[in-house]
N, C-alpha and C positions, 0 to 999 in steps of 0.2 A: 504494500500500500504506500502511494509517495505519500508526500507531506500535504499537498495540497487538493487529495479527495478527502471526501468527508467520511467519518464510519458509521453514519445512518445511509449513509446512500449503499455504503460496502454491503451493509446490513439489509439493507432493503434489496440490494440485488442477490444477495447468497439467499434470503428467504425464497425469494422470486421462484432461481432456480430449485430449490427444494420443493417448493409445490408444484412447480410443472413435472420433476421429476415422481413425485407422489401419484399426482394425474396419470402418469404414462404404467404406473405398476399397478394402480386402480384400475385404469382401463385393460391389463392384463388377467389381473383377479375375475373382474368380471364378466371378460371373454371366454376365459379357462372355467366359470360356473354355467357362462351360457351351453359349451359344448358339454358340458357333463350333463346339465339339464336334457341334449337334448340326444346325448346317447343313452339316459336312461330313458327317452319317451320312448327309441328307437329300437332298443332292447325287447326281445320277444318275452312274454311271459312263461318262460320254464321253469322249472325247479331248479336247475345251475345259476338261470337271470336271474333268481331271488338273492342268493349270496352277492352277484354281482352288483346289481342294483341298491342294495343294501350299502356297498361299499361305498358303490357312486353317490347314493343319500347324506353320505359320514363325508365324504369328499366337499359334497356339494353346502351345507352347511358347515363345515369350516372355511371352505372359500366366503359362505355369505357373511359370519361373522369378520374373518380377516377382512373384508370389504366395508362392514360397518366400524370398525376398528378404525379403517383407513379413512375414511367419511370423517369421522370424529376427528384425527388426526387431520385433517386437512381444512376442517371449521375451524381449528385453533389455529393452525398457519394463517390463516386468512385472517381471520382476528389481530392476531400479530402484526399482518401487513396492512391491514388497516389503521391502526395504532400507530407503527410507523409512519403512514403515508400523511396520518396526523399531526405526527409531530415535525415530519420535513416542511409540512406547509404551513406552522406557525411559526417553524426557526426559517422561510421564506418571507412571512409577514411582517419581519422582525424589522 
């Protein structure tokens, strides 16, 4: 960092990037629940597909929690950068 950036802007742009980076493994998470989703629709009803299906269930809900996890984690980034974007524009007003 030279001497003459600021470290809210530092700050506001390393957040920045952490929430688009969040974005991109959210939208993986819930790519990765849609295809389970929709190889258990796909899955035939046998006595094997039940074990299987069963698993894909245990898959599919830990993906939807990591997702809501990640949800949560990504309202408080945003919060943060809001806060931020608050205080760069009153130390702007100055």
């Amino acid at each position: 960092m030279s001497d003459n950036e600021r470290p809210d802007l530092v700050a506001f742009q390393e957040l920045e990037h952490l929430i688009l980076s969040l974005a991109d493994e959210m939208a993986g998470w819930r790519r990765r629940a849609q295809e389970a989703e929709a190889r258990l629709k796909a899955a035939p009803p046998v006595p094997a597909g039940r074990a299987n299906a069963a698993a894909l269930e245990k898959e599919n809900r830990e993906l939807r929690e990591r997702l809501d996890a990640a949800k949560a984690r990504t309202k408080q980034l945003l919060e943060k950068l809001r806060f931020l974007r608050q205080q760069q524009e009153a130390e702007a007003h100055r």
